[in-house]
N, C-alpha and C positions, 0 to 999 in steps of 0.2 A: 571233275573238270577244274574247278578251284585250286585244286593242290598241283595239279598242271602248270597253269599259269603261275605258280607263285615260283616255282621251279624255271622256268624259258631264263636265258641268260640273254641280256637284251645287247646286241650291238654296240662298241663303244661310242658315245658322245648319245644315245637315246634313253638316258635315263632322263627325270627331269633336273631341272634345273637345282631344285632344294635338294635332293640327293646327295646333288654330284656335288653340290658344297659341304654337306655333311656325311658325307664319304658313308652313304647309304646303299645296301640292296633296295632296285628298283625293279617293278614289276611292267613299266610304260603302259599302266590302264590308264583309259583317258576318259572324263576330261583331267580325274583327282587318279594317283597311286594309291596303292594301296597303303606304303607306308606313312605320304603322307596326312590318307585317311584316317590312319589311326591315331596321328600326332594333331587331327582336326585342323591340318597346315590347307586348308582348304582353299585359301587365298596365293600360297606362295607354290602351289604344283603348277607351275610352268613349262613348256615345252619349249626346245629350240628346234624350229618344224628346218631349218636345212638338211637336206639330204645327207644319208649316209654315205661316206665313202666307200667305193666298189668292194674295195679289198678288206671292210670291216663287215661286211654284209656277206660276201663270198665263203662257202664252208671251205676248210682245212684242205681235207681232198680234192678238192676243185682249185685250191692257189698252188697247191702243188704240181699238179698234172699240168696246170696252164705255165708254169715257171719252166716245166720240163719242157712244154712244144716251142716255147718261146725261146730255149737255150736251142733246140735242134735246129729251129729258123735261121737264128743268128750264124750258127754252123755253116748250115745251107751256102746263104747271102755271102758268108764270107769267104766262100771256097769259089763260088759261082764267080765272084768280084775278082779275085784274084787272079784267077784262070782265062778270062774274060780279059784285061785291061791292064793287066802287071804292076799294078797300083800301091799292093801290098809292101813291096819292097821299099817302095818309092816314097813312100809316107811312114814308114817303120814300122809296120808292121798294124798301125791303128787307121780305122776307115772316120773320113773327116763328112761331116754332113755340111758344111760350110762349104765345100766347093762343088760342082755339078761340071763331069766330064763324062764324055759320048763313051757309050757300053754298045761297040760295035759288034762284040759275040755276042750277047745274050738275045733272047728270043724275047716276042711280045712279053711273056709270061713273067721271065725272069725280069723282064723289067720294070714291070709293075709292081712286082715283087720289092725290089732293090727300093721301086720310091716311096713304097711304104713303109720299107725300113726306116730307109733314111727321114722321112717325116715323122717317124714315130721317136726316135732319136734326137730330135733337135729340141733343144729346154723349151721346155713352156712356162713363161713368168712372166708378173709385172713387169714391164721396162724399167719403170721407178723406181721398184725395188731393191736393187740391187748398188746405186750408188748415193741416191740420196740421204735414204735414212743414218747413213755414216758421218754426215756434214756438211752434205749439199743444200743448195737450195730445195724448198716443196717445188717440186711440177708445179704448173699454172695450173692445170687440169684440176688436179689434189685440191689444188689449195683452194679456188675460187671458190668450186665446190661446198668446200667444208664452211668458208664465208658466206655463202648463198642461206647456208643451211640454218648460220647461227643468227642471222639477220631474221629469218622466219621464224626459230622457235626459242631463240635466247628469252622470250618473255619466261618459259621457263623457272629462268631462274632470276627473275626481276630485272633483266639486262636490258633497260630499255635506255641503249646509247641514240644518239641519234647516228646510225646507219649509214646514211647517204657521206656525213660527211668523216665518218671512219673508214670507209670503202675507200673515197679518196684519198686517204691519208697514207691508205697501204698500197696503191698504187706511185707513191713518192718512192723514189731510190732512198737506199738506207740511207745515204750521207746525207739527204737533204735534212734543215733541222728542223721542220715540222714534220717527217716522217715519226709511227709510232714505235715503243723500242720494240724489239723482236719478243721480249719476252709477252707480250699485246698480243701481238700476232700468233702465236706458240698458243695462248691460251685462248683466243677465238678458237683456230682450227682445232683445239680442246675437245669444246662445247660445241662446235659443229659436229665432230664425231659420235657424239649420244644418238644424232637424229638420220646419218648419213645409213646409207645401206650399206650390210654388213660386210664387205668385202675391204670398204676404207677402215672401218674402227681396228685394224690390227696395227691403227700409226698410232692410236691413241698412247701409248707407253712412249713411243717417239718423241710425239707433240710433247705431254708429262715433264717429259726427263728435261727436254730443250728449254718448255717456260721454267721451270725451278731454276736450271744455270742461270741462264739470264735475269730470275728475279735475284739470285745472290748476285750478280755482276751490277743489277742496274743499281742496287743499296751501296757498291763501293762507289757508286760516280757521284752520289747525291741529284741526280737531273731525274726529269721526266717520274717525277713521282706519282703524278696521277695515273701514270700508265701503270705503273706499279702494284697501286691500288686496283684498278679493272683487272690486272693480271691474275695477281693476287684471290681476287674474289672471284673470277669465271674459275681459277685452277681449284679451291675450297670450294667452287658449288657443284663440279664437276665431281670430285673425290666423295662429298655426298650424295650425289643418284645413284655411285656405285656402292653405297653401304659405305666409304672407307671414313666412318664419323670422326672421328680424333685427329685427323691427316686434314680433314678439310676444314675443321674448327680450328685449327692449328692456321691454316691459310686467313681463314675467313676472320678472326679476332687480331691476328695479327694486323692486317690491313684496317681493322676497324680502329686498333688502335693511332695506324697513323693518320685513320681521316682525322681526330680528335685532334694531332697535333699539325692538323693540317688545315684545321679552323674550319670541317664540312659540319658539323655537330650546329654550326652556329651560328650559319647562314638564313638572317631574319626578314632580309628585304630582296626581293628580282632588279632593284637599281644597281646599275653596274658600278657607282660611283662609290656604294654605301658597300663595298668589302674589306674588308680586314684584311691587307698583306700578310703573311707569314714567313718564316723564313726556309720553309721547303718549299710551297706553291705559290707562283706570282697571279694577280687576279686574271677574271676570267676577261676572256679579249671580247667576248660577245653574249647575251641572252643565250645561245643555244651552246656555251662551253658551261655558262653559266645552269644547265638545267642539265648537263650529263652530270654535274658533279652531286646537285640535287639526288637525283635518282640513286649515282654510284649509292652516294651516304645511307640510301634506306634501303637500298639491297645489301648492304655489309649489314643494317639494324636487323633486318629480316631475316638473316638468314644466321645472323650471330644468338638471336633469343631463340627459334629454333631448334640450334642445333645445343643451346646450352642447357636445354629442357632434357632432351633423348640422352644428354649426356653427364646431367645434373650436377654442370659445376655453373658458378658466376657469369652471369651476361659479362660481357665487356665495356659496355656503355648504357648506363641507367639512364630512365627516364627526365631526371633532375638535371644531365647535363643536354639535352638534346632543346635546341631552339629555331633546328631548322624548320624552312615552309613544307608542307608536306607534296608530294612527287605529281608527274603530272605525264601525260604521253610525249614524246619527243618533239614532234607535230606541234604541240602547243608549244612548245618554247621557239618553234620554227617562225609559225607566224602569229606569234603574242597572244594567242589566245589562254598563256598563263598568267597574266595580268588580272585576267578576269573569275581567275580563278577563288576557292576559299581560303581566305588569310589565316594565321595559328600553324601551331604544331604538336605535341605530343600530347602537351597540357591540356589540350581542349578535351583529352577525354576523359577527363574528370570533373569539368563544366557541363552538366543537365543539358543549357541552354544551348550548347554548343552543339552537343552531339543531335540537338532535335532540327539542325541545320544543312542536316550536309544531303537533301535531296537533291541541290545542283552539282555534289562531288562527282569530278572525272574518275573512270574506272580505276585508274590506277592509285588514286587516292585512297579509295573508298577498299580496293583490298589492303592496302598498306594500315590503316587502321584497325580492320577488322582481324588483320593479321596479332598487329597488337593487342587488342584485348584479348584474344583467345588465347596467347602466351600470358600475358598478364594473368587473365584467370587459373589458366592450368599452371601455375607458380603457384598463386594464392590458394589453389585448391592440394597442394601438395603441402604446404604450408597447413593448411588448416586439418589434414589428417596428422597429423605430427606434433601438432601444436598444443598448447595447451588450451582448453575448452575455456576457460574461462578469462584466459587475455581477453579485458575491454578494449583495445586497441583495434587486436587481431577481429575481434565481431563487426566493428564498426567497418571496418575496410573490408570485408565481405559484403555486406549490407549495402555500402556506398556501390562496390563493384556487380552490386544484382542490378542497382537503379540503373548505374550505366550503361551495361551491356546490352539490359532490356531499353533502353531510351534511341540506344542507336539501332536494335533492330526494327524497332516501330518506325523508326523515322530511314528508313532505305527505303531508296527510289521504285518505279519499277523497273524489272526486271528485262532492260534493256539495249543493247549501242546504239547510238543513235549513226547515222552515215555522217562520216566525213571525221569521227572523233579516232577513228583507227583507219588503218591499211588494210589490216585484214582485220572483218569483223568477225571469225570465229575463235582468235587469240583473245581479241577484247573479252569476245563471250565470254572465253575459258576467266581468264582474268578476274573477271566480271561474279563468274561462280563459284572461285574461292572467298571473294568477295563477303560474299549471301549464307554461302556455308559456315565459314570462320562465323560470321556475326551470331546466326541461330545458334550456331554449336556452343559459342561463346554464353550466351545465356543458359544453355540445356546446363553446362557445366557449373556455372555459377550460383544456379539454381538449385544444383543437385547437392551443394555443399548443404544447404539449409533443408532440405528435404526432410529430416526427419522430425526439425522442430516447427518447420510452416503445413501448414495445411492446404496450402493455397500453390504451395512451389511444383506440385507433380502436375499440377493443371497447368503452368505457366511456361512447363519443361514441355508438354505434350503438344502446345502450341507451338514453340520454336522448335521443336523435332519433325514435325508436320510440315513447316515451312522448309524445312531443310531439304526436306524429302522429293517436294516438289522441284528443288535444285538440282538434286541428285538423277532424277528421271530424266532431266534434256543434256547431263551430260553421259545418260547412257546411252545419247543417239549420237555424241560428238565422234568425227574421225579420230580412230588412234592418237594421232599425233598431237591432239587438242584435248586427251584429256590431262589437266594440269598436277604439276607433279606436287605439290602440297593437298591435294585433296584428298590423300588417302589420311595424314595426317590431322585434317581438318575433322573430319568425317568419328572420329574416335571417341566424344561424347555421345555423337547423336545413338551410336550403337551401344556403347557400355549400357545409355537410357532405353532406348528399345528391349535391349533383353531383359535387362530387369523388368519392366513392364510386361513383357509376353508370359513371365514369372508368372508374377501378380492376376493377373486375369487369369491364367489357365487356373493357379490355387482358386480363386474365386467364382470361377465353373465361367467363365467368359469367353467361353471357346473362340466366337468369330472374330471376335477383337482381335483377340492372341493370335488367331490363323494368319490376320491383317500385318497387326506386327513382323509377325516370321517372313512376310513377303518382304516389309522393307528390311529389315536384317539378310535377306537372301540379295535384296540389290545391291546394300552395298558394297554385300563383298565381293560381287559378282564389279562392280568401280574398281574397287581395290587390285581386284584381278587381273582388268584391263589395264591401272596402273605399272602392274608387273613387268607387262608386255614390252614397255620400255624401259621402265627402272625397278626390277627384280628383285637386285639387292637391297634398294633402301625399302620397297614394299615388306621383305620378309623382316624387315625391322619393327613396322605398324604392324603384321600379323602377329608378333611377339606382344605387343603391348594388347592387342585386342585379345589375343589367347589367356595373358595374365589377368586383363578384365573379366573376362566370362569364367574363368576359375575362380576366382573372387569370390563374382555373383552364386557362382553355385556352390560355394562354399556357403555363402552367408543364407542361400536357401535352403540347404540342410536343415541347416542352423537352426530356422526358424520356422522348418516345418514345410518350405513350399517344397512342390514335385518340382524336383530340377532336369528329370529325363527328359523333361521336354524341347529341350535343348537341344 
């Protein structure tokens, strides 16, 4: 039966997903292939469940014989029409489905006949289709749409503008001069395309091509820089959910660079008075222009040490020049309640006292931190397999970075939104639980550098791996749409440490432990998966790094004598 199934040639477009990237025979076993059972791509076999087209499903001999009755038809219709209405001559000889005239010969039969010809003849397409994509305006339809869509899940990709009053902004005529530039606009309707249903995402190439013109038109005008920036970084975060890593670091550093010379780096007070002109952005006219620029700044930080990790060249902007306040949800800079928010910025996370502080941090703070140390760590931890063992330097800033990381997981809040601090409290959630995961993971990792000379670090990992897990369980009840697209990333300690552990115990005959373990190792990936669901390609980029960890590990338990089958 086996050798059957490996043999079926599947319909085009139903292989899965990883296949059809890597231009693989696919068997469509579900819920994992076979092939990429055997590559243990267990996280990245994805299906794209839309139906298959008739005529790809349909065997040979059957489009055949149906092409044939379908030409005898057309025969029929058009001998009948001819004969019937003298039409033929009259229109050159082609029958027009755009006009309807009386067929005073033909019988009930035939006339039914004719209108289902002629229905079946007439294009079927988008209306949109056909002239806008060339240089028209988006339909309103299109477009609201895809803005509705990035206003709900642009958190995302840390996009937290304030909404209300960029909605208005695109409702201004292009000449007005607070309208935003097109190239704005291009790359919302972007990033609404990730979440839209699949029928709109085929403008995403569209949308693409239009924001790049305009971001080269809007650099020759020198204006509207800030737009530039938001353009800029929705177009690089979009370029990374599809996998396309060096296309969207290229977007996303480049924009980071100009927040630097556009003085966001160094924004130390919410007083309107206390800004620093520059000579590309003139200051902000209000509190809430004043906290999009916030925000932009640490979603360009966020998403520039990220993407310079998976890509292993240079952040763009070190922690020594950064003096901004840290971010905050749009709402509070709406109705002030960022005033009351915690003062400092990057530096606090090398202050003990600082990080034992931030229980009253708003969600968005409190992932934007967490975000940092975990990048932070995983530099230092790539740093320290490479390095030489005996830099005093390089030990002590490990050491420093254990206190840290563990100072701020102890001191997180709980596990929270409280009403009224978000619109929608299941984005906060989401937000909320990269938040918790970065933090724990953060310690698993920074912990697991010293592992082999403390004694004390696999108990301190088992804790923060424990807590993590508990994180990881309420976002495998969240809807699709809310599980957040860095937590596959996030999630990469906690697992490298798991299986080493599930190791460890089955060597040391601890079967129910290890049985324990395997379960959460099976949740994550089973997160992971669901991550796919929406971002596929940057998922099978985490399955590459978790595949190269778990080879590692069972390289290093050969090595040293553990059963690695167990795996």
């Amino acid at each position: 039966m086996a050798s059957v199934i490996t043999h079926l040639v599947l319909a085009r477009g139903r292989a899965c997903l990883a296949c059809r990237a890597r231009k693989r025979r696919c068997d469509g076993l579900k819920p994992t292939c076979t092939a990429c059972a055997k590559m243990k791509r267990w996280t990245t076999c994805v299906y794209d469940d839309a139906p298959a087209p008739i005529h790809d499903t349909m065997p040979a001999r059957e489009q055949a014989s149906l092409r044939d009755k379908i030409g005898k038809l057309k025969e029929l219709i058009r001998n009948e029409f001819e004969e019937s209405s003298g039409l033929h001559s009259a229109f050159g000889g082609h029958v027009t489905t755009a006009v309807s005239l009386p067929l005073p010969a033909l019988d009930a039969r035939r006339r039914l006949l004719f209108a289902a010809k002629t229905r079946v003849q007439a294009p079927i397409a988008d209306p949109h289709l056909d002239w806008w994509k060339h240089g028209g305006d988006v339909p309103p339809v299109i477009r609201d749409s895809l803005i509705d869509h990035c206003a709900q899940y642009g958190w995302h990709f840390s996009f937290h503008h304030n909404f209300r009053r960029l909605r208005a902004s695109l409702e201004l005529p292009a000449t007005h001069p607070k309208a935003p530039h097109p190239a704005l606009l291009y790359a919302v309707l972007l990033a609404g395309c990730v979440y839209i249903p699949s029928p709109l995402r085929r403008y995403e190439s569209v949308f693409l091509l239009r924001a790049r013109q305009h971001l080269s038109q809007l650099l020759t005008t020198g204006t509207k820089i800030f737009d530039f920036l938001c353009a800029s970084a929705l177009a690089g975060c979009h370029l990374y959910s599809k996998g396309r890593m060096r296309e969207g670091h290229y977007h996303i550093s480049a924009a980071a660079r100009f927040a630097v010379g556009c003085g966001l780096h160094k924004i130390k007070s919410l007083a309107l008075d206390a800004q620093t002109p520059t000579p590309l952005l003139s200051p902000s006219i209000d509190l809430i222009e004043l906290g999009d620029r916030i925000n932009m700044f640490w979603l360009l930080v966020c998403f520039d040490r990220v993407g310079s990790l998976v890509l292993a060249v240079p952040e763009t902007i070190t922690d020594k020049e950064i003096s901004t306040l840290w971010p905050c949800p749009s709402t509070f800079y709406e109705d002030g309640r960022a005033f009351f928010q915690t003062a400092g910025s990057i530096r606090m996370l090398d202050d003990l006292e600082s990080l034992r502080q931030i229980k009253d941090d708003n969600f968005v703070a409190l992932r934007q931190k967490a975000v940092m140390l975990l990048a932070r760590t995983s530099a230092l931890s790539a740093r320290a397999k490479s390095g030489d063992p005996d830099d005093t330097a390089l030990k002590s800033e490990i050491f420093m970075n254990c206190q840290s990381t563990l100072a701020f997981a102890n001191s997180l809040p709980v596990f929270k939104v409280q009403e009224g601090d978000a619109d929608d409290l299941n984005s906060a959630g989401s937000l909320l639980s990269v938040a918790f995961v970065a933090a724990y993971s953060a310690v698993v990792q920074s912990y697991g550098i010293i592992a082999q000379i403390d004694p004390l670090a696999r108990e301190v990992q088992s804790y923060a791996a424990k807590e993590a897990m508990i994180i990881v369980r309420s976002l495998d009840q969240m809807p699709l749409f809310y599980v957040p697209l860095l937590i596959g990333w996030c999630v990469t300690p906690v697992h490298e440490f798991l299986v080493r552990e599930s190791l460890r115990l089955t060597e040391v005959g601890q079967s129910e432990d290890a049985a324990a373990m395997k379960r959460d190792i099976q949740l994550l990936l089973r997160i992971i998966k669901r991550v796919a669901e929406l971002f596929p390609a940057i998922t099978t980029i985490v399955a590459d790094v978790i595949d190269r960890n778990v080879e590692l590990i069972r390289k290093e338990a050969a090595y040293g004598g553990m059963n690695s089958s167990t795996l």
